[in-house]
KOLKOLMI-386184 format. One record per residue (C-alpha): y, x, z; chain. Coordinates in Angstrom, 3 decimals, decimal comma. Layout:
BEGIN
(rec (Y X Z) "A"),
...
//
This chain:
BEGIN
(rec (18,914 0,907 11,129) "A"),
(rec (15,031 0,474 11,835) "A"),
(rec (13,031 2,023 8,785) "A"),
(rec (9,247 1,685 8,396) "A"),
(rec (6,910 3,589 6,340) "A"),
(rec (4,439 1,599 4,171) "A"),
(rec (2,064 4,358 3,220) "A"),
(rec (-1,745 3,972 0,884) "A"),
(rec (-2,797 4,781 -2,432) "A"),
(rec (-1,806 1,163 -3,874) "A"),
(rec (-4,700 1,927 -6,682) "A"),
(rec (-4,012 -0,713 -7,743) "A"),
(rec (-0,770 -2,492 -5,791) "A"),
(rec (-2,874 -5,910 -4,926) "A"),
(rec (-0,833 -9,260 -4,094) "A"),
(rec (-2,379 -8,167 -0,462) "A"),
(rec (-0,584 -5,384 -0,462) "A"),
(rec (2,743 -7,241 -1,980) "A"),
(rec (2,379 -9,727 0,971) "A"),
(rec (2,388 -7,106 4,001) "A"),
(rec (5,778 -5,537 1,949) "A"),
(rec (7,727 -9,129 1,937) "A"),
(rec (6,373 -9,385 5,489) "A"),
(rec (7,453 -6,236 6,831) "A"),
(rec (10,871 -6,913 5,717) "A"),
(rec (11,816 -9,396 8,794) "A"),
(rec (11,469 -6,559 10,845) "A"),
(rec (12,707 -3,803 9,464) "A"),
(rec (16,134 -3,038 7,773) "A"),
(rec (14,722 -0,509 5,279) "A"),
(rec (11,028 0,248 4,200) "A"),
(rec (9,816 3,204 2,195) "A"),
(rec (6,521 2,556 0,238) "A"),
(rec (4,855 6,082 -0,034) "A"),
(rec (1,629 6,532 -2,570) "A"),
(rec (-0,080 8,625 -1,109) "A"),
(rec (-2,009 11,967 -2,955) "A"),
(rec (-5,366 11,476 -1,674) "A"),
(rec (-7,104 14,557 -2,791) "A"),
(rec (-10,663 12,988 -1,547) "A"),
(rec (-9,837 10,245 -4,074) "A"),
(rec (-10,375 9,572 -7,711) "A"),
(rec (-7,649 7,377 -8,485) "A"),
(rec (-7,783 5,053 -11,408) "A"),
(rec (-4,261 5,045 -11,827) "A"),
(rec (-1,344 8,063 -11,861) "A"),
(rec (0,799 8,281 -8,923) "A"),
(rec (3,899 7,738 -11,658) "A"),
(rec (1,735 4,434 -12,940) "A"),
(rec (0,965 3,433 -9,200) "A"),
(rec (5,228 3,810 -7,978) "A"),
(rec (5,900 1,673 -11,605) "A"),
(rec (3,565 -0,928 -10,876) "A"),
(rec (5,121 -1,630 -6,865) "A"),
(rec (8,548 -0,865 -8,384) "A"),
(rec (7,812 -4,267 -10,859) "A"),
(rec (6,220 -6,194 -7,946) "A"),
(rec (9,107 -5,657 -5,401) "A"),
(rec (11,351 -6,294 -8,080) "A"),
(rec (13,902 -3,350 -7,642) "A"),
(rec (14,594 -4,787 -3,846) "A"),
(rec (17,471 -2,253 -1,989) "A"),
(rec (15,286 -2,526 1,244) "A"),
(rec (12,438 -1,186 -0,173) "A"),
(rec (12,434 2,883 -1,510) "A"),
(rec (9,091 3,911 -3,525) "A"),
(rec (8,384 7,393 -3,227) "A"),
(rec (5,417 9,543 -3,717) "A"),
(rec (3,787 11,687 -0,810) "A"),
(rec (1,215 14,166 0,235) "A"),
(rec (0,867 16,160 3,573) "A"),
(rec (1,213 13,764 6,791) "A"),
(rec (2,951 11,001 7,652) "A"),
(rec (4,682 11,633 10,619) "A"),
(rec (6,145 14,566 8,727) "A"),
(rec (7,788 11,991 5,802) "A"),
(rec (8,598 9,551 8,972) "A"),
(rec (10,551 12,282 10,424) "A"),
(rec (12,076 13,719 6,705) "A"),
(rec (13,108 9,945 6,297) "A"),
(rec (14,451 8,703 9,946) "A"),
(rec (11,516 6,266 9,845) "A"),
(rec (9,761 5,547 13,485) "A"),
(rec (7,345 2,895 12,053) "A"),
(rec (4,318 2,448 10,472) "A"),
(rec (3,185 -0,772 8,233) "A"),
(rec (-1,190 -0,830 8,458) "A"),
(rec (-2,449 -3,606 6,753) "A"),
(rec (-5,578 -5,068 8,422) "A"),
(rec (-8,066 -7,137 6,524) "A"),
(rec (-11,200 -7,039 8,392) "A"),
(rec (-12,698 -6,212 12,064) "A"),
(rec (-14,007 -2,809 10,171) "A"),
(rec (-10,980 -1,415 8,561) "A"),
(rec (-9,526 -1,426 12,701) "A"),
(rec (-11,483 1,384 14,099) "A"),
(rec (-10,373 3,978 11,395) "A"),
(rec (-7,031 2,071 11,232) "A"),
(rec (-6,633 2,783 15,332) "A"),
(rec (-7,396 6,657 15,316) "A"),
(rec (-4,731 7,376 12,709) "A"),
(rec (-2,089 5,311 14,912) "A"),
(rec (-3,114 7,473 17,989) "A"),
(rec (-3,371 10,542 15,818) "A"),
(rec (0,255 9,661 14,240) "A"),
(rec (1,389 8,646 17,922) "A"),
(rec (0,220 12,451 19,042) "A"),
(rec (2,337 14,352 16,413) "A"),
(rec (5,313 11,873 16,864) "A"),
(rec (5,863 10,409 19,999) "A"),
(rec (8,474 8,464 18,529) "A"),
(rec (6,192 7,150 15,920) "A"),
(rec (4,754 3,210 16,155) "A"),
(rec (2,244 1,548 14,057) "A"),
(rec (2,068 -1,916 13,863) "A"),
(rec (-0,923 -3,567 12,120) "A"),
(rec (-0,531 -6,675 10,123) "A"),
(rec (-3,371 -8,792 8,163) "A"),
(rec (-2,396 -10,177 4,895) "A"),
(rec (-2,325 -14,190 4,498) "A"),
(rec (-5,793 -15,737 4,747) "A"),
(rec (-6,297 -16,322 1,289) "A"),
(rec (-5,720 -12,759 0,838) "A"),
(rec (-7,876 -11,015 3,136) "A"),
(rec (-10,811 -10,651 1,028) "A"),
(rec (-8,699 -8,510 -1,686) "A"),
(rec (-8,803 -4,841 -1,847) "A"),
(rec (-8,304 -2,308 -4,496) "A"),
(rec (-11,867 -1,508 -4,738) "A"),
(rec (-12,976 -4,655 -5,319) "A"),
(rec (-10,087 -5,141 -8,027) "A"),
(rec (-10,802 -1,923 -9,635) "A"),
(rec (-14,640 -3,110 -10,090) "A"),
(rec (-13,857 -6,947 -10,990) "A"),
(rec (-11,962 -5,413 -13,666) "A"),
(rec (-14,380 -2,436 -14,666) "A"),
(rec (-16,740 -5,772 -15,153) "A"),
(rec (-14,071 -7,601 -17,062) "A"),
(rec (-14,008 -10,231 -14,653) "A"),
(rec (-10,446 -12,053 -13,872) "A"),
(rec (-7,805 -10,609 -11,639) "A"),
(rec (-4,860 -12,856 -12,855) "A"),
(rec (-4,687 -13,943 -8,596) "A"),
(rec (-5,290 -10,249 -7,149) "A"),
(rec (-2,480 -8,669 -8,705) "A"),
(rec (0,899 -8,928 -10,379) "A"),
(rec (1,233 -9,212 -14,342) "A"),
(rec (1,968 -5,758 -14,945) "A"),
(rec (-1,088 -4,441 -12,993) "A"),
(rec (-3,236 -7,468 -14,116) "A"),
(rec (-2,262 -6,032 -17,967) "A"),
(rec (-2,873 -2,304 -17,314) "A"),
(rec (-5,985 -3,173 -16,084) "A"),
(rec (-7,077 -5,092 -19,240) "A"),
(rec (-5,975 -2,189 -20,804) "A"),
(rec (-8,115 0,306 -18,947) "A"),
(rec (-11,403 -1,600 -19,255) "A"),
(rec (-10,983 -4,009 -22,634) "A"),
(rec (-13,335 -6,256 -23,238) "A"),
(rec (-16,054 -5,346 -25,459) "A"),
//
C-alpha cells in the first residue's frame, strides 16, 4: 500500500488545498492529512476546528486519515508507514523554501519522497493568508473555500 503524507496548517482548508487532496489520491492508496502545530504561527483557527473543517471537505473519504501533528515529518512518515510527501506549489517563490524541506526530509529519511504539485490554474492565486484577510475585510470567499469554512469565517469577522 503506498501512503502519502499531506502535511500544513490548513488555516483555513482552501479549495486549493481540497484540489491537491482529490489529486493526490490517483497515486496513492492511502493519504494522511496532518495539521500541523506551528508554534511560529498565530493560527486563526484551533487545530480541532482546522481537522473538522478538512474532515467536511473530504467528506469522511476511507483514503484519507486527518490527524493532528507537531515535531517532524519524517518522524509521523515513519510512525505511519508513509514514504511520501504531498507539497503544494503555487508560485515560482513558494519552490525555494518548498525544495530545502524535501532535501532536509530526504536527509532524515532516505526512504522519504516529496513530490510537488500546483493546484488547478484557477486556483493558484488562493492561499490561506489571503483568505484569512479577504475575510478579516468582509470581502467574499464563497469560491476559496468550502461552506463550512466559508460560514466560520463569517462568523469570526461579521459584518459590521
Amino acid at each position: 500500500m503506498r501512503i502519502g503524507i499531506y502535511a500544513g496548517s490548513f488555516d483555513p482548508i482552501t479549495y486549493g488545498h481540497e484540489d491537491l487532496i482529490t489529486r493526490s489520491l490517483s497515486f496513492v492508496d492511502q493519504l494522511v492529512v496532518a495539521v500541523a502545530t506551528n508554534v511560529s504561527k498565530q493560527p486563526m483557527f484551533t487545530v480541532e476546528e482546522r481537522i473538522k473543517f478538512i474532515r467536511s471537505a473530504v467528506a469522511d473519504d476511507p483514503r484519507i486519515e486527518v490527524r493532528e501533528f507537531d515535531g517532524l515529518l519524517v518522524d509521523l512518515a515513519r510512525s505511519v508507514g508513509a514514504t511520501l510527501s504531498i507539497r503544494g506549489l503555487r508560485a515560482v517563490a513558494d519552490f525555494e523554501y518548498e525544495f530545502q524541506m524535501a532535501l532536509m526530509n530526504r536527509h532524515l529519511n532516505a526512504e522519504m519522497e516529496t513530490v510537488f504539485m500546483m493546484p488547478r490554474l484557477d486556483l493558484t492565486y488562493v492561499s490561506s493568508s489571503l483568505v484569512r484577510e479577504i475575510a478579516r475585510f468582509h470581502g467574499e470567499t464563497v469560491d476559496l473555500v468550502n461552506p463550512i469554512v466559508h460560514r466560520a469565517l463569517r462568523e469570526r469577522f461579521p459584518a459590521a
